[in-house]
N, C-alpha and C positions, 0 to 999 in steps of 0.2 A: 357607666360601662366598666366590667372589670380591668383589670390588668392584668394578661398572663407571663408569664415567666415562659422562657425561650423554648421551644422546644429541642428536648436533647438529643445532639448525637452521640449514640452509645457506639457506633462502631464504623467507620470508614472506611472499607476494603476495594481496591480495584483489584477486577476481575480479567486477566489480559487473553483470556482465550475463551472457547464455549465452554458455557457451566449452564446451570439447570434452569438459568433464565432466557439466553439466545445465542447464537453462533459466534457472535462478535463483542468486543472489550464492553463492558459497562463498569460504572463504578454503584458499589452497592453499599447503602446507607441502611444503620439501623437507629430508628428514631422510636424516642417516647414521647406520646404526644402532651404527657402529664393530665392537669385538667381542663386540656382542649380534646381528651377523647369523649368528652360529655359536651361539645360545642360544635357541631357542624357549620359550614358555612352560612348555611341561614339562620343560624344562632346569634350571629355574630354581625352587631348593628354596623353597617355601615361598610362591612369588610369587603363583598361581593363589589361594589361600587367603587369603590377603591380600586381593586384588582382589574378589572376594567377600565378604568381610566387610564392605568399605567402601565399595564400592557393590553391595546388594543388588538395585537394579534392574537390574541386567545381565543379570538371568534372562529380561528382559522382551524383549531384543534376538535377531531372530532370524538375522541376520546372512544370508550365503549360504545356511543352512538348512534358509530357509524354516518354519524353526516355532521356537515359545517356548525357549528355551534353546538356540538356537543358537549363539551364539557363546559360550557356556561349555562347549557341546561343545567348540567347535575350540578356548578357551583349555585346555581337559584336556588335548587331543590334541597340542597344537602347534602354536602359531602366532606369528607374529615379531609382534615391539614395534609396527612402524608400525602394522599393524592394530590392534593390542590400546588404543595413544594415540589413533586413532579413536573407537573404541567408549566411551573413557574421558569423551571431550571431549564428545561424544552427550550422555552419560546427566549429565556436572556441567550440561550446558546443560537438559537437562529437569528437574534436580534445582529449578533456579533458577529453573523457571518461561516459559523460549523452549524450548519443543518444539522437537524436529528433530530426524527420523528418518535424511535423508540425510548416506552417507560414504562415500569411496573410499579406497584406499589398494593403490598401483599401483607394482611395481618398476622400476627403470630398467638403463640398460645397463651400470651399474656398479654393481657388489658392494658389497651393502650399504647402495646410499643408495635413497630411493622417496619419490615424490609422496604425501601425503594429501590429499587438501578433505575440507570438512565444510561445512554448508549454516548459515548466520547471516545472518541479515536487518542485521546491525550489524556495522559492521569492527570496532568497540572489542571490543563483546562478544567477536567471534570471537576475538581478539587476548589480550583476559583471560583467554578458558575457555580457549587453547590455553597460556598461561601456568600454569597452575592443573594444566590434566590434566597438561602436561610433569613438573610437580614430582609430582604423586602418581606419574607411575608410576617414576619414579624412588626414589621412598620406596619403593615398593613390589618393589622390584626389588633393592635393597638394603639392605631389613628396617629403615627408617626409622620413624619415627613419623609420622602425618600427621595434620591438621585438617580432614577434608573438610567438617562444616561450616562452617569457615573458609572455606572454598575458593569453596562452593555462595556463602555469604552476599556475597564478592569481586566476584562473576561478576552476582551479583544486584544489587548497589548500582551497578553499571557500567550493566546492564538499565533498574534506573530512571532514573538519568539522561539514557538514550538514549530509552525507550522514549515508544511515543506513549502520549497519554492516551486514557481506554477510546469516549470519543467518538470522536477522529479513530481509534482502531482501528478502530470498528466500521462507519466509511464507507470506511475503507480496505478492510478486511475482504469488503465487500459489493461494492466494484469489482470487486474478488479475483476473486469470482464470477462476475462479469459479464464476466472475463476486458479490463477493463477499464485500461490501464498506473497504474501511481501510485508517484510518487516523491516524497520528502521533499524542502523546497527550504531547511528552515533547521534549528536546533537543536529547531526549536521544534514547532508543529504546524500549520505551513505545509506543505501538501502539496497536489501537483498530481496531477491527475486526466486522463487521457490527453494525447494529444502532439500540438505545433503547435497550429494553429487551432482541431482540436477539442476542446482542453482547457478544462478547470474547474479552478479554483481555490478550495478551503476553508482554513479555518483557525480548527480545534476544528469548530462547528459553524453559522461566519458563511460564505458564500461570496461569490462573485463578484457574485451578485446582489444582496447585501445591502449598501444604501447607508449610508453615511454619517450620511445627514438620517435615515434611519431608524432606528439607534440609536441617533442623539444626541436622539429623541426617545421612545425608548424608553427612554435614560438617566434622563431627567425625567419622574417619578412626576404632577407636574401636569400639564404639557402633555397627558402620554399620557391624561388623564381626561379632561382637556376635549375632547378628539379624538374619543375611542371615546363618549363621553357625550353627545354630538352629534349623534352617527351611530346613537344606539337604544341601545348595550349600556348595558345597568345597572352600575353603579358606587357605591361606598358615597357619600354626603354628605365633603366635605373643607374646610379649609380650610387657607391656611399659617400660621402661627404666627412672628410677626418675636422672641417673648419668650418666658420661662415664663408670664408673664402671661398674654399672646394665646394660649396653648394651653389654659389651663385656658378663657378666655373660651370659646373655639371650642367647648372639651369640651361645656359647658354650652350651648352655641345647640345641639351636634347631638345631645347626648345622652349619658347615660352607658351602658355600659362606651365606651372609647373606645382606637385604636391610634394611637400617635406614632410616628412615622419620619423618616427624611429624604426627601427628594422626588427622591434623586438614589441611595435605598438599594440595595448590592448584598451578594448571600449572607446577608440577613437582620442585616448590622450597624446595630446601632444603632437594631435595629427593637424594640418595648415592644409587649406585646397586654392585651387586657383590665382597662384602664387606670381604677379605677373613684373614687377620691378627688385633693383638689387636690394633694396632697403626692406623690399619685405622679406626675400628670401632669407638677407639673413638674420631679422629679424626674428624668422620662424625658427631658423637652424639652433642659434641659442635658447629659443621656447621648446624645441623638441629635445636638446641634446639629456637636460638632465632627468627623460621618462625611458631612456634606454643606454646603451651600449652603445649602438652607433646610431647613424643619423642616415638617412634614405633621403635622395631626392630623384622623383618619378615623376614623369610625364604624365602631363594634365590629360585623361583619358574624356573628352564628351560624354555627357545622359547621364542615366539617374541610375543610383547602386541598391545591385538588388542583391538579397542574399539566396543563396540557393542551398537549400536542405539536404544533404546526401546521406543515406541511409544503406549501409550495405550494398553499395557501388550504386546504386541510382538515386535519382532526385525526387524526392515526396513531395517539396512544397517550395513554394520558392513566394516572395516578396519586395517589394518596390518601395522603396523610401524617395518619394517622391521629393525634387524642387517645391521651394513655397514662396509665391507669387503675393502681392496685391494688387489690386488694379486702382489705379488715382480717377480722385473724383474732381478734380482741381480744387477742393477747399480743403480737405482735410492731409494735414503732413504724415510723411513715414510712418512716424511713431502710431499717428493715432490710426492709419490706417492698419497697422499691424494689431493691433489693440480691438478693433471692431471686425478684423476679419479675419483673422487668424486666435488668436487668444480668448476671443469669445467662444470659441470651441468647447464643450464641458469635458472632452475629452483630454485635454491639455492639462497640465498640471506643474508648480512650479518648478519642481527640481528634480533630480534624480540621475541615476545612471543610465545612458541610453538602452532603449528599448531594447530587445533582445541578445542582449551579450549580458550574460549569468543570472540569477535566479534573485525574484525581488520579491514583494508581498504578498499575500493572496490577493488584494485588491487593485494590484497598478495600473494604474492608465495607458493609456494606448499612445499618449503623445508630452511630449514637454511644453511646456510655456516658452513663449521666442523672444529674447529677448534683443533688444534691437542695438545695444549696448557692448554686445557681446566680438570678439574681434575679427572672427569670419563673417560677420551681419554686416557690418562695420567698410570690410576691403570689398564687399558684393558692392554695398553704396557706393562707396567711393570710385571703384570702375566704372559705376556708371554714371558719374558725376554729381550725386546725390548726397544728404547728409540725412540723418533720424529727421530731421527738422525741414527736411525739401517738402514743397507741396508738388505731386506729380500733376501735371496734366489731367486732365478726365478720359479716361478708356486706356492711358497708357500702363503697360504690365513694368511692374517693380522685381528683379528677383532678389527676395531675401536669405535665403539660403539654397544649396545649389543639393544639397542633403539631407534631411527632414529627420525626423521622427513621427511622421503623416507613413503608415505603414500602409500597402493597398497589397492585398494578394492578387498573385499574376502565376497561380502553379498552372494553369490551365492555356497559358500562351506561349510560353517557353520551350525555346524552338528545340527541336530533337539535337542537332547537331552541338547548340549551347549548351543542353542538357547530360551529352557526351564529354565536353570538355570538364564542365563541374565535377562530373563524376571521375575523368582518369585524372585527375585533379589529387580529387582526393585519395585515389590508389596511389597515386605516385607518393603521393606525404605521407602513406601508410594509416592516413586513418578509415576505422570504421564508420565513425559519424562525425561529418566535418560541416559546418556552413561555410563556400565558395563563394566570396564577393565577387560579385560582376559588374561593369562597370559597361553600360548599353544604352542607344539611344531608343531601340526598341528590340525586348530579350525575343521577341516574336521571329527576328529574323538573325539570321549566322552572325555571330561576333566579326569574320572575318571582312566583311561585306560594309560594315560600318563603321571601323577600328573601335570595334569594342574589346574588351581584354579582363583575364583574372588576375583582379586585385591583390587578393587575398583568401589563403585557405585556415582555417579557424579552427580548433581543438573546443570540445565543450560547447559547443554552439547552443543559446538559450532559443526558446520553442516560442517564449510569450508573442512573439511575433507573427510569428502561425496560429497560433491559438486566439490571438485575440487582433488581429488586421479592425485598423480603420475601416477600411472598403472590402469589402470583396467578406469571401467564405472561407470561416477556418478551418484549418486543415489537420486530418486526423492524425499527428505527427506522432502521439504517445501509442496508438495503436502501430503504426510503422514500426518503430523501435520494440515493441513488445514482439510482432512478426517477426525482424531479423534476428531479435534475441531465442526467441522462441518460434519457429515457423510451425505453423499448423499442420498436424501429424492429423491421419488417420485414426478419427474417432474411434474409444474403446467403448464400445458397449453405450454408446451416445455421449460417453465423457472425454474430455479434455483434460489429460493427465500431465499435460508439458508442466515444467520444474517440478513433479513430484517426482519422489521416492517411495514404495513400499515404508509406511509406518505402522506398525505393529500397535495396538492400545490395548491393554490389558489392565481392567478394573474389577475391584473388590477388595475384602477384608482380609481372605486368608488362601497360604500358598501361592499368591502373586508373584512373590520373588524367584520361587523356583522354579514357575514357571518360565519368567521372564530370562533368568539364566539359561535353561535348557533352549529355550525358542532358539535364544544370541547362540550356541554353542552349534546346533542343528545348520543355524543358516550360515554358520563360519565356515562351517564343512562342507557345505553346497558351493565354494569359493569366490562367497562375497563380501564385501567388508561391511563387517557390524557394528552398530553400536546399538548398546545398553543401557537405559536408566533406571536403577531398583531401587530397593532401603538398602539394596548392599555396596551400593555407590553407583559409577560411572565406570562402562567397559565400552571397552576399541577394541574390535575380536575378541583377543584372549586377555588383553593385558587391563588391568583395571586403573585405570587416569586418578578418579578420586573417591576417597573411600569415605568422605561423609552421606549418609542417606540420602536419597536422591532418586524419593517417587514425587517431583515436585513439579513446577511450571519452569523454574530457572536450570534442573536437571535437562530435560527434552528439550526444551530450546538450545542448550550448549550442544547438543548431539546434532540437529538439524541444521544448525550454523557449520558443521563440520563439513567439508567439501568433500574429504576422504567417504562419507559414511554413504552406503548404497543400499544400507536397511538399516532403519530403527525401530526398537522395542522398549515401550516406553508405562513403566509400571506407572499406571495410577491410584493414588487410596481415595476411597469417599473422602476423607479429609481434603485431599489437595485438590478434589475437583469441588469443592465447596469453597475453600479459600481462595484458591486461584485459578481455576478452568484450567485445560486441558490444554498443552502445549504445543497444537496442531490443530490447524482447523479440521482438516478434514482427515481419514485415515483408511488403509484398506483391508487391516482386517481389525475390530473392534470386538474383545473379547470380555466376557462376564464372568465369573467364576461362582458369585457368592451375594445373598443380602445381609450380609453380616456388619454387628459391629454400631450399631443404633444408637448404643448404651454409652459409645464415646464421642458421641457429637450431640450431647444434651445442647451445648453453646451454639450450635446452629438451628435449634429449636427440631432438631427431630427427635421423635418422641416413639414411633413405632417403628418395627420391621417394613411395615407399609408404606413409610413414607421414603424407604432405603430406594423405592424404584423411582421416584424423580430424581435421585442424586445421580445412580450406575445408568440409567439410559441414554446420561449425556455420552456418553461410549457409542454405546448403538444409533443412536441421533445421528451422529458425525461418520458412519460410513460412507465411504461413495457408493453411487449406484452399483459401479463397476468392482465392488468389495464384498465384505462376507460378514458378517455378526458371525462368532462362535461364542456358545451359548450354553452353559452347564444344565442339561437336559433332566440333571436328577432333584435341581432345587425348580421347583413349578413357575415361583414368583419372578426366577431371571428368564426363566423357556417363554416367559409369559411376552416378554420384550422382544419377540421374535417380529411380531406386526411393523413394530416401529423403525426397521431393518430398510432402508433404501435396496439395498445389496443381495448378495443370495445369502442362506445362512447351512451353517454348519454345527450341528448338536454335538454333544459327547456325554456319557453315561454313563454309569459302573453294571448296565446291564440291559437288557435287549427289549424288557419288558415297557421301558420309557419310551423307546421308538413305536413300539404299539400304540402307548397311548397317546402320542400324538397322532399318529394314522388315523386314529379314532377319531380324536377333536377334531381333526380334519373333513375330513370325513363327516360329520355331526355337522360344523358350521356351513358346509357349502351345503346341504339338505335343507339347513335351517333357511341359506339366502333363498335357494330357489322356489322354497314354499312361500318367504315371504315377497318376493317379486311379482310386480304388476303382470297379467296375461298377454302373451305378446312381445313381451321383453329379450333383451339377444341374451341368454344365459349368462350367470358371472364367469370372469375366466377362473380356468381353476387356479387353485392357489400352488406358491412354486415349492418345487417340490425340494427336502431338505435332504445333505448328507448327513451320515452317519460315523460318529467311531464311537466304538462296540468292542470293549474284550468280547473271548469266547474263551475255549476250556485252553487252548493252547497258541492262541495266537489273536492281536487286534484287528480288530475286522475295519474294513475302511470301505462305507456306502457309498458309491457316489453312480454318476449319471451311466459310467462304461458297467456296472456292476460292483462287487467284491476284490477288493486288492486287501493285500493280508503282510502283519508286521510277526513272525514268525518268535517262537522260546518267549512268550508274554509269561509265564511265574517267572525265568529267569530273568527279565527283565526288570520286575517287580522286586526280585527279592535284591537285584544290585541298586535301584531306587530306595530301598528301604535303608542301605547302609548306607546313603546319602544324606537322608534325613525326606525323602520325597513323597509321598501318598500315592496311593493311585490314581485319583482325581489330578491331580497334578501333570503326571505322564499323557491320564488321555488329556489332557487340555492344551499341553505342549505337542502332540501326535497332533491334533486336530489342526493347530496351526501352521505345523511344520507340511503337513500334508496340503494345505492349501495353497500353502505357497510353493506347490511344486514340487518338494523335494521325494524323490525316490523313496518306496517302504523300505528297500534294503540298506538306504543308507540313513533312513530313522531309526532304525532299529539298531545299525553298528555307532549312531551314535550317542542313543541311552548310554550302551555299554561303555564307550570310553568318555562319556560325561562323570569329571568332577571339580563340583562347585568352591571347593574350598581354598576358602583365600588365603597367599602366601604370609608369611610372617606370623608375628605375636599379637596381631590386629585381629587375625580371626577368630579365636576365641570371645571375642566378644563382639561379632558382628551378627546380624540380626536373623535367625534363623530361616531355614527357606520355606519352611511351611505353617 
């Protein structure tokens, strides 16, 4: 059997936006496959067998197919490397846990070398698994030994460090839905929520709305009582404790059992429950004093603490952390009853920070392991005269903790009036989304009724608890948060445009920049706040931020991050949607201008004018329904891309006779459908009908549904364009868009006139021409 030499990767690029392979991030690999493009897999003794053994889920993939085991058909049959390192990088990425079903794998005009992407939400990730799958199928190609769970757990330890926590997934998750944009803004779980002005800002599960003063007063256990205790909600008796002394005093003014804390306690540190002689309390007093400021001791409240989820003044979901019990058989002791009936659990697990207070792994468990060792297990035994080492009785119940991490969801029982208090709870502390501890022997009926009471009002409140309950149904919490963030407007045209902005995309080779300038100048004057990203830098309105070129993916994204910006227009060249996709997913008006420019992207293997329309359609591809393609009507091959328009479209033209001949095509194809339709058939609907801008002798004509609106002095328009440096294709392409977007003829036309592009200082001179 031979021995091949590694296949190369000649080029590694992630793609962070739509480019000419799909809407979403892929990382794109260009590989030579050397002389394994003369080896298919069933060339190759032993390999197919291999690849099967060691990843079994490859059965699962259907590849071109179309059904379960497809692509282990085609690896039977024969099929080259690049495909088969696809399929490999697929399945280590689901092994690990990031699902991802998309991959291409695409030959080029020379022998033997071909594009793949594969779809990752993470450059690293995508970067490790293609690290990992390279080397298997290399092992595998020439009969090596591998460590695929090695591989899997590599790929997986990259994941957690990238990955979000299951809270900010699950509000990511739920913009998802709402087709909503959201991008990460740090390492961390800062993420933004649509673009420019209409964005939202979280992080974990605090947002934009959530002040300051409100969590710094939700941070303080006393403040928050005398607040909410003021205001009606029931709350246990407190008082602070400056000593061990003062805690046992306090104990004894409120009563015994009693719970010690700090007043500034988070994730349950340093918090003591059922507190019933002087030795423990102050025991406890010096256990809690060094996790805060001061030291809280409250009255021992009965039943089991639930958290209640408040969302924009009401409760979404609420949860029970139940008591956990054994029941004695009379032979086996504590310990081991704890061990066969509680820790046997597979939901348990050994350590960690308690369940739902802030963000943990994609994978966490739903409960901790108990241990019996522990000093609140410890004072439950010993109350009841018990040791780890007692053998109970047979049938008698053991409580081992009076507070679990056994999470049961209970949104659906929790009584209106409870539900009330949670909620002016959290108004009074000032937050928007707070979890409300309540402390109830059954949340079903009024706290007042049972001396039940709010514990605690919580900033940042984690979801995993609602999302992922021992018992019961999880609850759509990320969708909740995404509603108050975003409440559901009235559909435009069957679209959900919540967190967008008008974005502007303008592609092609030539006069892009001019245009892009005139669009930003037009909608500055309609008085809204613009930004701009060209080759001639970075504009806010009028003023220009940064002057290095800037038709890139890192350009448009700084514009969309902007809070101030209420429209953006965002130059793109074939180049940069080749390198790096397009810096917005979706857009509403997506403009074409040109197939030019072929001859400088030989390194991307294109080779014709022809293959210029897979590249510029990424533009049109990404309209919304509720958006427009505008579409240089005198070059055929971009009018051509009018089909591919989700949106309505808008042509433009240096003359009248183009609009004819689309009337005509038109006209010609639906003759064509009808004739070719089966007898009987409901006729095609007609196709939509397109506007028009159209000089004439004296004036731009502008087509549209109401008729003819007209841009008045079009030579004198023309001939102040010229002394700009601007064509006339350029004007109508900037008319066209300016017109779509609403603005008045009369004030496109006054503001050709007082448009000028030239930038300040001795920088201009050598900034990059407009057309």
């Amino acid at each position: 059997m031979p021995v091949f030499e590694d296949i190369a990767l000649l080029r590694v690029n992630y793609l962070r936006g739509p480019s000419i392979w799909t809407y979403r991030e892929v990382l794109e690999v260009w590989l030579d496959l050397g002389r394994l493009e003369d080896f298919p897999s069933n060339k190759i003794e032993g390999f197919a067998g291999r690849l099967k053994a060691w990843l079994p889920g490859l059965i699962e993939h259907h590849c071109g197919v179309g059904e379960r085991g497809g692509f282990l058909m085609r690896l039977d049959e024969g099929t080259w490397c690049g495909h088969i390192l696809e399929h490999i990088i697929i399945e280590l990425l689901n092994l690990a846990g990031m699902p991802t079903a998309f991959g291409q794998t695409r030959s080029t005009s020379q022998t033997g070398v071909y594009r793949m992407v594969f779809r990752a939400r993470d450059e690293q990730v995508a970067r490790t698994a293609l690290r990992e799958g390279h080397r298997l199928i290399m092992a595998a190609i020439n009969d090596r030994p591998f460590d695929v769970p090695a591989a899997v757990a590599a790929i997986r330890e990259v994941i957690d460090e990238r990955y979000l926590g299951p809270s900010t997934t699950a509000i990511v998750d739920a913009a998802f839905e709402r087709r909503i944009p959201a991008f990460r803004l740090n390492d961390g779980n800062l993420v933004q929520l649509g673009y420019g002005a209409a964005q939202k800002r979280i992080w974990t599960t605090e947002t934009a709305n959530t002040s300051a003063i409100a969590e710094g007063i939700a941070n303080d256990k006393d403040m928050t009582k005398t607040l909410i205790q003021i205001c009606g909600v029931p709350v246990p008796e407190w008082q602070i404790a400056a000593s061990a002394q003062q805690a046992w005093e306090a104990a004894q003014d409120i009563g015994l059992p009693v719970v010690v804390k700090p007043s500034d306690a988070s994730r349950n540190r340093g918090v003591f429950v059922n507190l019933q002689t002087q030795e423990e309390v102050e025991a406890a007093w010096h256990a809690a004093e060094p996790h805060g400021y001061e030291v809280m001791v409250e009255r021992m409240v009965p039943g089991n603490e639930h958290r209640l989820l408040v969302v924009g003044g009401r409760v979404v979901a609420a949860a029970r952390s139940e008591s956990l019990k054994v029941t004695g058989d009379g032979v086996l002791t504590v310990q081991q009853l704890v061990q066969a009936q509680l820790n046997s659990d597979p939901r348990r697990r050994s350590a960690g920070a308690a369940v739902g207070e802030g963000d943990e792994g994609p994978e966490a468990a739903t409960a901790q392991w108990v241990d019996v060792q522990q000093p609140d297990v410890l004072r439950e035994l010993k109350a009841q005269e018990l040791t780890p080492h007692s053998v109970p009785a047979r049938g008698k119940l053991v409580l081992i903790q009076r507070s679990s991490t056994v999470v049961v969801d209970c949104t659906d029982e929790v009584h209106p009036e409870t539900a009330e208090a949670a909620a002016l709870a959290a108004r009074v502390v000032g937050l928007d989304i707070a979890g409300v501890d309540v402390m109830a022997q059954d949340i079903a009926r009024p706290l007042g009724e049972q001396g039940g009471a709010v514990i605690e009002v919580n900033a940042g409140p984690g979801l995993l608890m609602h999302l992922k309950p021992a018992v019961g149904s999880p609850q759509p919490v990320g969708q909740a948060i995404v509603e108050y963030l975003f409440p559901t407007p009235p559909l435009q045209d069957g679209a959900d445009l919540s967190g967008r902005i008008p974005i502007i995309g303008i592609a092609g080779r030539h006069g892009t920049t001019g245009i892009a300038r005139l669009v930003g100048w037009l909608l500055h004057l309609s008085g809204r706040h613009v930004g701009v990203a060209c080759r001639q830098g970075i504009f806010l309105d009028k003023r220009l931020i940064d002057r290095r070129a800037s038709d890139h993916w890192e350009a448009g994204n700084r514009l969309l991050m902007n809070q101030q910006i209420e429209v953006a227009v965002i130059e793109n060249s074939p180049r940069s949607i080749l390198a790096e996709g397009l810096s917005y997913d979706r857009c509403h008006i997506g403009a074409v201008t040109d197939m030019a420019g072929h001859e400088e992207l030989a390194d991307y293997d294109i080779q014709d004018k022809q293959q210029m329309t897979r590249v510029l359609r990424t533009q049109v591809d990404v309209v919304l329904a509720s958006g427009v393609a505008v579409l240089n009507a005198d070059d055929e091959q971009v009018a051509a891309l009018a089909p591919l328009c989700d949106g309505a479209l808008v042509f433009y033209a240096s003359d009248a006779a183009a609009r004819q001949r689309w009337l005509q095509q038109q006209q010609e194809q639906q003759a064509q459908q009808a004739h070719d339709a089966p007898q009987g058939d409901e006729p095609a609907p007609e196709a939509p009908q397109a506007r028009w801008v159209l000089p004439g002798e004296s004036a731009i004509e502008l087509h549209g549904e109401a008729g003819c609106e007209r841009i008045e002095d079009w030579p004198a328009l023309c001939q102040h364009a010229a002394t700009l440096g601007l064509q006339q294709t350029q004007l109508l392409a900037a008319v066209a868009m300016a017109w779509t977007m609403g603005i008045a003829p009369e004030l496109i036309g006054a503001g050709i006139r007082t448009f000028d592009p030239r930038l300040p200082g001795p920088q201009a001179a050598r900034t990059p021409a407009l057309h």
